[in-house]
BAFI-3210 file (N, C-alpha, C; in Angstrom, 3 decimals, decimal comma, padded with zeros to 6 digits):
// residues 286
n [1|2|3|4|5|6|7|8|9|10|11|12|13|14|15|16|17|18|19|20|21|22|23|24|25|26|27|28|29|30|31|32|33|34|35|36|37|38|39|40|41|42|43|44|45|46|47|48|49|50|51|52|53|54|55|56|57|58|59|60|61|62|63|64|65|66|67|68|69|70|71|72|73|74|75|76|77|78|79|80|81|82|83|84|85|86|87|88|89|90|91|92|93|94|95|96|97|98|99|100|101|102|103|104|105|106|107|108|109|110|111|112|113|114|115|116|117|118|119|120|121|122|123|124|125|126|127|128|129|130|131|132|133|134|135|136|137|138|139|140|141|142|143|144|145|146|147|148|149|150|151|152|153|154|155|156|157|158|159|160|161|162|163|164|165|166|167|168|169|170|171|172|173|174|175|176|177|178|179|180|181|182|183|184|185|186|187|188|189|190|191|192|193|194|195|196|197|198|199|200|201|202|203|204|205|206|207|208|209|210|211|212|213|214|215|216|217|218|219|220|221|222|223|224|225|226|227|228|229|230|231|232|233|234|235|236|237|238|239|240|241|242|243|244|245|246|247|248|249|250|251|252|253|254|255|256|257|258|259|260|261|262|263|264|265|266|267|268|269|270|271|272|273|274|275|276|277|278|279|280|281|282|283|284|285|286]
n.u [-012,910|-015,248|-017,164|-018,805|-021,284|-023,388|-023,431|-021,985|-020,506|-017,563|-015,247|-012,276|-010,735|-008,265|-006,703|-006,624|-008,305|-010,091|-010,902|-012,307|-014,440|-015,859|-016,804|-018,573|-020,490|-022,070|-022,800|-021,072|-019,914|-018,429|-015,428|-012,924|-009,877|-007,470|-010,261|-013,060|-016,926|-020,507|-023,569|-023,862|-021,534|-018,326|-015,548|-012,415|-008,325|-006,018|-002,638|-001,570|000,584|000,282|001,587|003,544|006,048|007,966|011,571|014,643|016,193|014,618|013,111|014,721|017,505|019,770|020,265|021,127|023,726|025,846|025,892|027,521|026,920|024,805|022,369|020,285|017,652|014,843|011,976|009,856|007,726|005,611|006,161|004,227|005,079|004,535|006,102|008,057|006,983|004,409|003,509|001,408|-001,080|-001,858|-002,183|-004,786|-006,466|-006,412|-007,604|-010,209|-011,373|-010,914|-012,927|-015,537|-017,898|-017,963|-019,545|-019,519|-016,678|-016,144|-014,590|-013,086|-010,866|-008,841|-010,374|-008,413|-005,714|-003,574|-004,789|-006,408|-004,289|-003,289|-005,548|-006,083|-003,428|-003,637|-005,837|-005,254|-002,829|-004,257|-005,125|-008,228|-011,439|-013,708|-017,299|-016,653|-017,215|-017,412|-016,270|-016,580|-015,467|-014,744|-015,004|-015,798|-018,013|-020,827|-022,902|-021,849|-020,842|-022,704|-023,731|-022,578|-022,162|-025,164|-024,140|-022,725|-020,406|-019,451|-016,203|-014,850|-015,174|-013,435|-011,090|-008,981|-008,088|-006,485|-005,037|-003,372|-002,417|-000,726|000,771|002,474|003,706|005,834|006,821|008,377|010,406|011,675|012,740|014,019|015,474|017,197|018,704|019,397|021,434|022,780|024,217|025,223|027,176|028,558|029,718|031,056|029,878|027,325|024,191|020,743|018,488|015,308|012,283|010,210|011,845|014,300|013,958|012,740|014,696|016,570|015,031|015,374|018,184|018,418|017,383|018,746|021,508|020,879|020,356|022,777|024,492|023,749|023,878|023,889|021,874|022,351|019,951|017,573|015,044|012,207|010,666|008,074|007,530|005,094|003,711|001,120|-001,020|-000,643|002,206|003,026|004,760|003,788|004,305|003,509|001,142|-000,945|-004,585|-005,883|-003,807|-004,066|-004,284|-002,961|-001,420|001,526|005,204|007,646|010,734|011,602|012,289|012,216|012,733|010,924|007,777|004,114|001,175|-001,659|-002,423|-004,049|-007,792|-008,838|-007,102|-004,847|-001,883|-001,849|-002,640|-000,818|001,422|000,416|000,011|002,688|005,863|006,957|005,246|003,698|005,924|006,950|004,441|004,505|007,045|006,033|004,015|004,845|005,366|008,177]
n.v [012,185|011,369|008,969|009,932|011,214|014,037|016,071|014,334|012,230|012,199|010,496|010,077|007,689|006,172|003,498|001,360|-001,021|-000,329|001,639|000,052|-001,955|000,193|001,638|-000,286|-000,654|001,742|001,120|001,877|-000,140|000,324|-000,063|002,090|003,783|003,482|003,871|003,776|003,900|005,066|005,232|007,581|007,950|008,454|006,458|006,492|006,239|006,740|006,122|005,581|008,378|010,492|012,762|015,090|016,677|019,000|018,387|019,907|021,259|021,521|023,666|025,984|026,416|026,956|025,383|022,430|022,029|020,396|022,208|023,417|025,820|026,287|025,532|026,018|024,931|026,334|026,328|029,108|028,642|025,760|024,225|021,663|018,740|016,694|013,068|011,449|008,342|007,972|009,776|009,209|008,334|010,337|011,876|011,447|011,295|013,915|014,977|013,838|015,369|017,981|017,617|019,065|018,037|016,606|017,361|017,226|016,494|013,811|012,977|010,240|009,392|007,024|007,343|009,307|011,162|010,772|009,892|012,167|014,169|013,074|013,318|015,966|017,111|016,170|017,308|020,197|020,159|019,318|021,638|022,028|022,866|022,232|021,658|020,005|016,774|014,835|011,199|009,255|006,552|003,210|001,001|-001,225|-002,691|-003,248|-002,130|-000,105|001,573|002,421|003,594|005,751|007,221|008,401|009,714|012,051|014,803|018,695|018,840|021,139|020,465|019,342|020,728|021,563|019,040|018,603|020,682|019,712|017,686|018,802|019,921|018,126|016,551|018,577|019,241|016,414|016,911|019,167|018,269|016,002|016,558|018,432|017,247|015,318|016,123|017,443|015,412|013,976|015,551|015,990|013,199|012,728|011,643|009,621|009,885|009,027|010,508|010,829|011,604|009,901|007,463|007,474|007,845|005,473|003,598|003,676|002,815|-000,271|-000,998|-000,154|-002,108|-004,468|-004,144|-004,746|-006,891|-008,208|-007,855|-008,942|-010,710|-014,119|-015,096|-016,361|-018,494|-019,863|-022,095|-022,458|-025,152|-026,631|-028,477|-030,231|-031,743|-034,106|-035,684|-038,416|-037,916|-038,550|-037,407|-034,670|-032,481|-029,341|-028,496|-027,222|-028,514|-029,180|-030,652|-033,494|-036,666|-035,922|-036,618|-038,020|-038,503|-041,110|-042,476|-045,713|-049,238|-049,578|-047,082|-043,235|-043,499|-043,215|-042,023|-042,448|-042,422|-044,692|-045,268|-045,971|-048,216|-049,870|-049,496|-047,944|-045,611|-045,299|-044,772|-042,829|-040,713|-039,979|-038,406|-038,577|-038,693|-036,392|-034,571|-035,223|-034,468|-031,857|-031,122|-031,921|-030,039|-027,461|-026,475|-025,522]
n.w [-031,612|-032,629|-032,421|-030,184|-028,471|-028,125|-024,911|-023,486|-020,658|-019,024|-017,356|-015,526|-014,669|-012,331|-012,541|-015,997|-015,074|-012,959|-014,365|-015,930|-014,182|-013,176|-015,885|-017,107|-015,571|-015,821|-018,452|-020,614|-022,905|-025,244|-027,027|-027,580|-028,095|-025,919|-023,642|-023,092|-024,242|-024,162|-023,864|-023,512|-021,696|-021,420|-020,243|-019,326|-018,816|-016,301|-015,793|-013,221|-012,391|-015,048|-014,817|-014,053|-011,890|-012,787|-013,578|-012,149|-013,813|-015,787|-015,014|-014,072|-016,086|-014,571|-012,779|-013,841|-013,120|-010,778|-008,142|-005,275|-004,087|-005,414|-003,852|-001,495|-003,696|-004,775|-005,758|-007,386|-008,805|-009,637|-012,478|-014,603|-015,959|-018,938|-019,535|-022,424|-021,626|-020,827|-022,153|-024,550|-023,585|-021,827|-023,835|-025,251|-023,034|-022,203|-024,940|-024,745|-022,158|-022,978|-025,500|-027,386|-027,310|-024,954|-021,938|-018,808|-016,340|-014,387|-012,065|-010,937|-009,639|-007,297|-004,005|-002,404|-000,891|-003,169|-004,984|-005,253|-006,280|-008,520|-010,345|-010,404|-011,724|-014,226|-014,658|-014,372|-016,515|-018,905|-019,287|-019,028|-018,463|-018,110|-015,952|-012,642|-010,884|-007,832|-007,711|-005,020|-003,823|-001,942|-002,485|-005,444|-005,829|-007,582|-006,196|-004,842|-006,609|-007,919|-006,027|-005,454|-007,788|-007,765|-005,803|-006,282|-005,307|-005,650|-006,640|-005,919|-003,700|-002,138|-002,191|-000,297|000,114|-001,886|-001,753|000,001|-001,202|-003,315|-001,823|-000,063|-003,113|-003,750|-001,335|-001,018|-003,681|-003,154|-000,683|-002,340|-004,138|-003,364|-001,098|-001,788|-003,710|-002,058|-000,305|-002,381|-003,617|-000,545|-000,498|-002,419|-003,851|-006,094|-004,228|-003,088|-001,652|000,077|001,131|002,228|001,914|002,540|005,767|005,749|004,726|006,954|008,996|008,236|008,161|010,529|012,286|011,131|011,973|014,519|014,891|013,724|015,883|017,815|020,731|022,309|024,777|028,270|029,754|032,403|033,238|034,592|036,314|038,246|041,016|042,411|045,305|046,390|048,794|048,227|047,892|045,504|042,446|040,806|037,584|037,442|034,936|032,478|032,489|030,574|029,043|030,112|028,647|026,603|023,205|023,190|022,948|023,223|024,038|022,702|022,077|018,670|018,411|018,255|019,779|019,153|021,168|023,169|026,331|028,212|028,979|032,331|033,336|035,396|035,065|033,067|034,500|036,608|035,013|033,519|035,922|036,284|036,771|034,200|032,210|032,386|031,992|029,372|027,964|028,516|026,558|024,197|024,005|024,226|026,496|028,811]
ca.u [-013,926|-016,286|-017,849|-019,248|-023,014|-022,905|-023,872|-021,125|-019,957|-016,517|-014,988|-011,359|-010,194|-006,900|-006,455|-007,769|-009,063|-010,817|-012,173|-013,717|-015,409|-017,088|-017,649|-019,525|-021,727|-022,223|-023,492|-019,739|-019,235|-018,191|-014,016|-011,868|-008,425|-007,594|-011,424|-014,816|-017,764|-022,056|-024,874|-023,502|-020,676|-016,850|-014,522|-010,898|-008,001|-004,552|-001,852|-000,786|000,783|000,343|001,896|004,985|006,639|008,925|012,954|015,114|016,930|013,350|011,856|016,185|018,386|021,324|019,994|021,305|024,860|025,354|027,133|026,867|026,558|023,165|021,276|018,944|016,975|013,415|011,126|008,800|006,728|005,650|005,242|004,335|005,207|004,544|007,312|007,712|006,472|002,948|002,245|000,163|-002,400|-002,107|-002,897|-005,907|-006,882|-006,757|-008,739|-011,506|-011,903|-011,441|-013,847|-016,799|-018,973|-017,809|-020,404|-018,627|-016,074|-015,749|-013,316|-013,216|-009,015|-008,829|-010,490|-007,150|-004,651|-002,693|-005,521|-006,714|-003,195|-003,396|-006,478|-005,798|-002,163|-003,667|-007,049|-004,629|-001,851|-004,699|-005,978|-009,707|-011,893|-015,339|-017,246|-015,965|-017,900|-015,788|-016,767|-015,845|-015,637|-013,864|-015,165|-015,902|-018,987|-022,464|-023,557|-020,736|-020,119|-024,079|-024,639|-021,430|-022,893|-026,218|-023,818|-021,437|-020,334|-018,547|-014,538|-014,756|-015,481|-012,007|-010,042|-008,649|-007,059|-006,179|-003,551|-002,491|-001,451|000,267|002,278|003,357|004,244|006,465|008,155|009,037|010,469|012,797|013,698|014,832|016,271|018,026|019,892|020,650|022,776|023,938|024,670|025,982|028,139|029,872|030,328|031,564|029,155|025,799|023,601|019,554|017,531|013,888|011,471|009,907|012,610|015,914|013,782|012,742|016,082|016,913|015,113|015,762|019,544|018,719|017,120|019,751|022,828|020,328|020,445|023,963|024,730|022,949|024,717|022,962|022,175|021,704|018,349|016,760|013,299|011,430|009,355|007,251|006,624|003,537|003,472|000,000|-000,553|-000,201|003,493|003,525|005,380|003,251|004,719|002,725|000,371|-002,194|-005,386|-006,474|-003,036|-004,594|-004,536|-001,970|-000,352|002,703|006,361|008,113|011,403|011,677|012,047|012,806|012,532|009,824|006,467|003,258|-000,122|-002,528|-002,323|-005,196|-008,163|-009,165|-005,656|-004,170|-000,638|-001,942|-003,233|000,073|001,766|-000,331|000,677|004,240|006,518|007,293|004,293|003,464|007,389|006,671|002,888|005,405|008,106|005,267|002,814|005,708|005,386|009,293]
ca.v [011,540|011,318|008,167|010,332|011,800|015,831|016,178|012,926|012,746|012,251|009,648|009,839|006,513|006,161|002,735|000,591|-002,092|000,025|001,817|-001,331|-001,971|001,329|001,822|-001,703|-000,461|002,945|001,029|002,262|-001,283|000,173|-000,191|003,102|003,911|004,159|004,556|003,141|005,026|003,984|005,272|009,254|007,877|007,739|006,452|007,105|006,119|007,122|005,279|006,112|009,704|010,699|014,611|014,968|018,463|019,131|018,527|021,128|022,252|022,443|025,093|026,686|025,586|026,631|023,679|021,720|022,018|020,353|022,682|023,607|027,565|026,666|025,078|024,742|024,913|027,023|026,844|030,463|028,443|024,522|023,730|019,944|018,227|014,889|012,684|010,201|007,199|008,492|010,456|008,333|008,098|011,862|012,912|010,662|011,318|015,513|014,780|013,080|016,143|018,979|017,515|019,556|016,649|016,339|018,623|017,704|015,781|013,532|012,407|008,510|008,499|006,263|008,614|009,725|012,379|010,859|009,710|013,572|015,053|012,449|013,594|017,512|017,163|016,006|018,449|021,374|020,070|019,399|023,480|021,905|024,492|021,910|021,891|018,831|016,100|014,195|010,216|009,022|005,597|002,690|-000,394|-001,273|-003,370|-002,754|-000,991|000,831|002,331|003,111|004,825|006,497|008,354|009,107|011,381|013,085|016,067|019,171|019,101|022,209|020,353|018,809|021,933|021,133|017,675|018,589|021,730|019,163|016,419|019,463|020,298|016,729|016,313|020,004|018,763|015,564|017,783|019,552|017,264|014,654|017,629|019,265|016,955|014,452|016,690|018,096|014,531|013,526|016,421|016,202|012,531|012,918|009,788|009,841|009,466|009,324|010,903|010,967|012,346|008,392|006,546|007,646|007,010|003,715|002,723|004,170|001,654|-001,422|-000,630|-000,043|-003,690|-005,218|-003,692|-005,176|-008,589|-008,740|-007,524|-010,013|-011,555|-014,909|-014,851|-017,714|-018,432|-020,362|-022,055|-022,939|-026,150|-026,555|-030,063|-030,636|-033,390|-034,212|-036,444|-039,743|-038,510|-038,781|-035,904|-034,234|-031,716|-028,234|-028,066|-026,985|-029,132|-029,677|-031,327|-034,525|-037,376|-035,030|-037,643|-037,776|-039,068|-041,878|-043,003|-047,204|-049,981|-049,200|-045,452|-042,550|-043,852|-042,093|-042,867|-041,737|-042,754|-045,728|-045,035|-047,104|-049,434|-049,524|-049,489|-046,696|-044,780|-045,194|-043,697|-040,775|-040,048|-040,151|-037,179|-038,748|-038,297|-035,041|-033,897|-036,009|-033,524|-030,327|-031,234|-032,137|-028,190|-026,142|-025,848|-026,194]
ca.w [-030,786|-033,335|-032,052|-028,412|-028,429|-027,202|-023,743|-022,898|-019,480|-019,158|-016,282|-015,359|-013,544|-011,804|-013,353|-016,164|-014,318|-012,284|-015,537|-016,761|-013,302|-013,439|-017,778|-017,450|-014,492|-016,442|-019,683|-021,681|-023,182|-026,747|-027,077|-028,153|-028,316|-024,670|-023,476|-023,017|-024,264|-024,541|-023,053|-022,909|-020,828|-021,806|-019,610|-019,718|-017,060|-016,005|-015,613|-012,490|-012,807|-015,943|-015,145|-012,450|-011,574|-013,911|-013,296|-011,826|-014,959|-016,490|-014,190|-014,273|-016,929|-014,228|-011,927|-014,376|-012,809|-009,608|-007,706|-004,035|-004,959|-005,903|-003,221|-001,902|-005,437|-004,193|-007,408|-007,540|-009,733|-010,028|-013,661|-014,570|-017,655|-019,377|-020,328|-023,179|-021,474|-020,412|-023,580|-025,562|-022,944|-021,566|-025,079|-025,499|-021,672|-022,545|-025,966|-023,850|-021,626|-023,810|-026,338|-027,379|-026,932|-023,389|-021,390|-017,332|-015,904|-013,136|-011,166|-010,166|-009,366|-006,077|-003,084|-000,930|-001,399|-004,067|-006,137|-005,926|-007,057|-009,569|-011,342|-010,373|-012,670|-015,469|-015,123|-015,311|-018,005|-020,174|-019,437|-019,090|-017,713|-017,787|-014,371|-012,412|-009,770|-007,484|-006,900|-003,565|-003,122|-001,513|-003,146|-006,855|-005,941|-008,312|-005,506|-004,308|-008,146|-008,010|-005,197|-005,476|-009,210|-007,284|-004,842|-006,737|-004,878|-006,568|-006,745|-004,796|-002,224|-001,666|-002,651|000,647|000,124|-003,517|-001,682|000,956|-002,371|-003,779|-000,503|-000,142|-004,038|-003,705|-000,560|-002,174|-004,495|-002,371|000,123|-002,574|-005,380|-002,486|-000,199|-002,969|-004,339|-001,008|000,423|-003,067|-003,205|000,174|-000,331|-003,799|-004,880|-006,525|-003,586|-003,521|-000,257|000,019|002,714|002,872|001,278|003,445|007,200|006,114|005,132|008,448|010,133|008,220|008,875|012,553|012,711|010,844|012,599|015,928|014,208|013,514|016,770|018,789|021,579|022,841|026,749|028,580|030,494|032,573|032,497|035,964|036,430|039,584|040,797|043,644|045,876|047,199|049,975|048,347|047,630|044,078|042,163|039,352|036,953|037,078|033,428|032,641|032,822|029,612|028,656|030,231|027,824|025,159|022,395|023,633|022,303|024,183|023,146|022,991|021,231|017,956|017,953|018,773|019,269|019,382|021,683|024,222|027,349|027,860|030,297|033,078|033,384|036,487|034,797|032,389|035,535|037,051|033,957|033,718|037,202|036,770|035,938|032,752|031,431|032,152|030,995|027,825|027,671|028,670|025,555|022,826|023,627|024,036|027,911|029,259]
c.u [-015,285|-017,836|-019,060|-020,638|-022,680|-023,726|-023,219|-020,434|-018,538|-015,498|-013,375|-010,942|-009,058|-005,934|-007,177|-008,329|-010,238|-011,497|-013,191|-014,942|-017,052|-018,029|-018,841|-020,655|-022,710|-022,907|-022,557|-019,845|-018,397|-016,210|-013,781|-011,009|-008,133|-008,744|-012,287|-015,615|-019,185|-022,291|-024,671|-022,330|-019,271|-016,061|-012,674|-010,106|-006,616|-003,680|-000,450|-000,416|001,374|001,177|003,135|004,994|007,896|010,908|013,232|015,816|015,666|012,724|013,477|016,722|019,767|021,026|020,816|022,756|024,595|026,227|026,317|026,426|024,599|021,958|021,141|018,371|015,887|013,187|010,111|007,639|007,027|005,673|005,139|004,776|004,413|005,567|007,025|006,763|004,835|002,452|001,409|-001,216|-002,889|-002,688|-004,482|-006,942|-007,424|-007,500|-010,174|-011,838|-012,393|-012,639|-015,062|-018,158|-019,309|-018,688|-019,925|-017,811|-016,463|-015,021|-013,249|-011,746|-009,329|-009,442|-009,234|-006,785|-004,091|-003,909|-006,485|-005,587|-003,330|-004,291|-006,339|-004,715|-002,628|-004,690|-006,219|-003,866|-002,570|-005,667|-007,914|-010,380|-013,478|-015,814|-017,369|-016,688|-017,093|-016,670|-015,894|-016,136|-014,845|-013,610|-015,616|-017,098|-020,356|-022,988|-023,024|-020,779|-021,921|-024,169|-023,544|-021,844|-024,084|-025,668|-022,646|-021,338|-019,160|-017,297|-014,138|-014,301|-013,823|-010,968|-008,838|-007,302|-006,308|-004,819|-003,095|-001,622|-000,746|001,250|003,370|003,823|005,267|007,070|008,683|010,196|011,904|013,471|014,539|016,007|017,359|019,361|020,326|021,370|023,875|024,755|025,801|027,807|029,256|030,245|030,988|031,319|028,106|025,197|021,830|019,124|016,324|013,465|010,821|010,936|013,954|015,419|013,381|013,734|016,729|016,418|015,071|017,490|019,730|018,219|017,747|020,983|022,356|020,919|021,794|024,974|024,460|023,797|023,354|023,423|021,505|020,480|018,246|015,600|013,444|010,657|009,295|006,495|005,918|004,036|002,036|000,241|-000,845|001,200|003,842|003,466|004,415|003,855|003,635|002,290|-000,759|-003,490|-005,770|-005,266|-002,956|-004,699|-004,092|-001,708|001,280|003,987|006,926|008,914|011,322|011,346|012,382|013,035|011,459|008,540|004,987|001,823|-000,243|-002,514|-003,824|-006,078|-008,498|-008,177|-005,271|-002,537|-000,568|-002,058|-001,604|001,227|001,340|-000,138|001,588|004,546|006,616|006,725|003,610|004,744|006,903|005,266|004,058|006,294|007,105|004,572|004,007|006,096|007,064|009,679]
c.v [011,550|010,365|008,613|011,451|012,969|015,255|014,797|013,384|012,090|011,514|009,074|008,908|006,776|004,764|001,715|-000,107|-001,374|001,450|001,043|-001,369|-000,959|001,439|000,568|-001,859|001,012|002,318|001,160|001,093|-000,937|000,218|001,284|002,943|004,405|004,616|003,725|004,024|003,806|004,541|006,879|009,190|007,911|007,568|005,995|006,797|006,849|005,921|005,704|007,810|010,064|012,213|014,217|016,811|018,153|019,009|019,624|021,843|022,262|022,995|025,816|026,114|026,056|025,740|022,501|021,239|021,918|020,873|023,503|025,283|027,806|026,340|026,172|025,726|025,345|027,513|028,465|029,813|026,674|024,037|022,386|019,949|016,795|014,374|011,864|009,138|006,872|009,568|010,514|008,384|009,462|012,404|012,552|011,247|013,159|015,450|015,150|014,510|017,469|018,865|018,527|018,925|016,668|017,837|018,840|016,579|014,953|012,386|011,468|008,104|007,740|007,683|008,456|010,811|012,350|010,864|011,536|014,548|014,367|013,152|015,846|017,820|017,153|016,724|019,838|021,057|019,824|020,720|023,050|022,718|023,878|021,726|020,085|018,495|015,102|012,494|009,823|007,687|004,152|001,392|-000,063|-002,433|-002,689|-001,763|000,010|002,394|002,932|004,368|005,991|007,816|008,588|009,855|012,028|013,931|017,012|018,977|020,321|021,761|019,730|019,159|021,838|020,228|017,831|019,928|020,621|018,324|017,556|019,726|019,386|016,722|017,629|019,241|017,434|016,139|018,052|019,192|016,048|015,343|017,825|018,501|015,570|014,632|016,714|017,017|013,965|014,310|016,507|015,125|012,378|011,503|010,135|008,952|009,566|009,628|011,065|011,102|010,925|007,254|006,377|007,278|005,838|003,121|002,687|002,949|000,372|-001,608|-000,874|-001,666|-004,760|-005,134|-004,487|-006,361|-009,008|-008,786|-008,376|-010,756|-012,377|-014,698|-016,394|-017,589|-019,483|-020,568|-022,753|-023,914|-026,231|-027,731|-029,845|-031,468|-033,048|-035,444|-037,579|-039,331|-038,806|-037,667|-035,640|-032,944|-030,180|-027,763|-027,788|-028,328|-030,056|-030,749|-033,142|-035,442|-037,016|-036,528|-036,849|-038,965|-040,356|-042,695|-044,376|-047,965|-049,589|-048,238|-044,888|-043,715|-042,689|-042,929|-042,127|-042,656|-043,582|-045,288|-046,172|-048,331|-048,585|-049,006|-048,586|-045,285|-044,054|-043,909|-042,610|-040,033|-039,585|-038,654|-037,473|-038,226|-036,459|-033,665|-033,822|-035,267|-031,723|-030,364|-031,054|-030,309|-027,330|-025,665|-026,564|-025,549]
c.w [-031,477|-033,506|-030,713|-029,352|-027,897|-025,897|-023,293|-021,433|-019,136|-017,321|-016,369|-014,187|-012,969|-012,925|-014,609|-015,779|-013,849|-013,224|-016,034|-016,238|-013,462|-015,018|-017,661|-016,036|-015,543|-018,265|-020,837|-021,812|-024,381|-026,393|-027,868|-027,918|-027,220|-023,810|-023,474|-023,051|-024,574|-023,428|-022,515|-021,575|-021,772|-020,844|-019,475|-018,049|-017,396|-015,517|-014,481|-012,731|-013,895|-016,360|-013,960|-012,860|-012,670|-013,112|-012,964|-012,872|-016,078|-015,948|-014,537|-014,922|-016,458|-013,226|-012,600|-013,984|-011,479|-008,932|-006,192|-003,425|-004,479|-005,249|-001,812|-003,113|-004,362|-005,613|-006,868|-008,080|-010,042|-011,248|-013,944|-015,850|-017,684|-019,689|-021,402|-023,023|-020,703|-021,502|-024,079|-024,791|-022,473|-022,909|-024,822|-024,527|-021,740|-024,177|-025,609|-023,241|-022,549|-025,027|-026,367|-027,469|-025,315|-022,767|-020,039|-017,439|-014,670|-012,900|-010,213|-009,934|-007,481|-005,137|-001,982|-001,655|-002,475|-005,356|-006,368|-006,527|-008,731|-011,152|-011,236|-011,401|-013,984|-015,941|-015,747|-016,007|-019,026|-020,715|-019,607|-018,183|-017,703|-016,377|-014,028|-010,847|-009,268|-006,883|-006,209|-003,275|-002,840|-001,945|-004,502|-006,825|-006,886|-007,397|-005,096|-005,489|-008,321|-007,244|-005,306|-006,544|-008,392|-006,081|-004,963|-006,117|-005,814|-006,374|-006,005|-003,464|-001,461|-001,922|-001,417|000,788|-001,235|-002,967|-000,711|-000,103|-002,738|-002,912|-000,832|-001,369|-004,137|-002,816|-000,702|-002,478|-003,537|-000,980|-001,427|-003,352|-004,449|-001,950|-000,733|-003,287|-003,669|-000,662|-000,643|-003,411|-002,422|000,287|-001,441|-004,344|-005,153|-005,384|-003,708|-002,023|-000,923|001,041|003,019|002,835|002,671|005,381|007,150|006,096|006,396|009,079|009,407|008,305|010,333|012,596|012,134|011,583|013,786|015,754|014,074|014,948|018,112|019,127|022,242|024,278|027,098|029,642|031,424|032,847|034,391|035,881|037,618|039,670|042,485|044,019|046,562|048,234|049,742|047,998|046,201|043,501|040,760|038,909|036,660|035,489|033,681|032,339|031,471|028,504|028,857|029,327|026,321|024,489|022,935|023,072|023,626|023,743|024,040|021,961|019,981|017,135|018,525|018,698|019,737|020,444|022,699|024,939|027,978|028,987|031,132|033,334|034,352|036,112|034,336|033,608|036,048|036,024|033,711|034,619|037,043|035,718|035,087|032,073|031,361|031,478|029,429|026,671|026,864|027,225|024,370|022,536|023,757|025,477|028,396|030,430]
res [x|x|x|x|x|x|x|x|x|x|x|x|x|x|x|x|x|x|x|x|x|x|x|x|x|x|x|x|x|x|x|x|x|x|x|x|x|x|x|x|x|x|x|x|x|x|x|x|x|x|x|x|x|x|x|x|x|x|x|x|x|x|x|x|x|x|x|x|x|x|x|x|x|x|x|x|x|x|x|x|x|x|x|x|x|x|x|x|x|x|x|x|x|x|x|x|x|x|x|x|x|x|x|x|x|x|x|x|x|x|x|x|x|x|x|x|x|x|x|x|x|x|x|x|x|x|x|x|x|x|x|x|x|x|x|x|x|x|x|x|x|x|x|x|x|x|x|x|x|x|x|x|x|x|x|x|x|x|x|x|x|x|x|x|x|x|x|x|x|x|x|x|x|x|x|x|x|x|x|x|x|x|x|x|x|x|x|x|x|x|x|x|x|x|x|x|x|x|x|x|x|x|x|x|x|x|x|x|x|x|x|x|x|x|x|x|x|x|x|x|x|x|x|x|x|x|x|x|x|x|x|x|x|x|x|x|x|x|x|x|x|x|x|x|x|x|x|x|x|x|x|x|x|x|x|x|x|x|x|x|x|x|x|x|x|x|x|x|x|x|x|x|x|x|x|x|x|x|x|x|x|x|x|x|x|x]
***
């Protein structure tokens, strides 16, 4: 990192995109290898989760056998890893922090739960020990990404939400390790469970089995005809259906038209059940 000024402050994104946003509010325009640096800024992203918990036959290498002996699997101890396909950037990403250039961190991963496990995984797998400010914010507007750096608060402060993302990523963990096996096990098939995965399938199952299941019922519909006291039957609508375009088969197929004002013949027609059926069929009213 030979390109970074001492006293550099050090800006872990969640994604690039939403590195750019920020580096190019922050003054970083210069290009590195994985990075944006300029102006005593570098900023650096993740790609998604750059750290996971480690497999069950890498915390026990007798996990590795799936046998019903052995469950449920209860780790003593979480350790993370990296894999292959997030390397390249985890290195780069633990460079950036540990640097002796780098004077603090802070921590721009999305503000929720995940985006604080996110940036917590990769603070400890890269053993950084600089003191760390947490930005909190929801938009990526000029102003948002401003005011956001004029109120950094410490990482302390959300020690909180940072053990609740670890709960959830642990029971993960041993809901999916556990009764994958178990389920795969007693059906003697490779099955997959998950603590979100297995109740959603649950209910798109339940609303398909509904769907297939569906017996049609028959109905009927109510119309309500008036007579006033000239005796002529009108069809119960509503008011504003008055003068609808309406369909009217004849002649040599549908035709379309509004009902004319001031014609005695038109008048007559507007009266008549037809016309107000002919209103009822076109809006939906039956």
């Amino acid at each position: 990192m030979a390109d970074l000024e001492s006293g550099t402050i050090a800006v872990l994104a969640e994604k690039p995109s939403v590195a750019r946003d920020i580096a190019r509010e922050l003054g970083a325009t210069s290009r590195g290898d994985g990075y944006l640096h300029g102006n005593r800024y570098v900023v650096t992203w993740a790609v998604g989760h750059l750290v996971s918990l480690a497999q069950p036959h890498e915390i026990n290498p007798e996990w590795r056998k799936w046998h019903r002996s052995l469950l449920p699997m209860l780790p003593s101890q979480w350790p993370l890893v990296v894999y292959d396909k997030t390397k390249d950037q985890f290195e780069i990403v633990k460079r950036i922090l540990n640097s002796p250039k780098v004077s603090r961190v802070v921590c721009a991963t999305d503000a929720g739960r995940e985006g604080e496990l996110i940036f917590r995984y990769i603070y400890e797998s890269a053993q950084c020990q600089k003191p760390v400010s947490r930005l909190w914010i929801s938009s990526l507007t000029p102003e948002a990404i401003h005011k956001g750096f004029s109120a950094l608060r410490p990482a302390a402060d959300y020690d909180s939400l940072a053990d609740a993302a670890r709960g959830r990523s642990q029971a993960d963990w041993l809901v999916g390790m556990n009764l994958s096996r178990a389920y795969s096990l007693a059906d003697n098939e490779k099955l997959s469970v998950g603590r979100v995965q297995t109740p959603t399938l649950a209910m798109v199952v339940e609303r398909e089995l509904a769907i297939r299941q569906f017996v049609p019922e028959e109905y009927l519909e109510i119309v309500a005809d008036f007579r006033p006291s000239d005796g002529v039957p009108r069809t119960a609508l509503p008011e504003y259906l008055s003068g609808y375009v309406v369909s009217r088969a004849g002649g040599g197929g549908d035709r379309q038209g509004v009902a004319p004002e001031g014609d005695a013949a038109a008048d007559r027609w507007k009266r008549s059940e037809e016309y107000y059926r002919a209103c009822a069929r076109r809006s939906g009213f039956h």
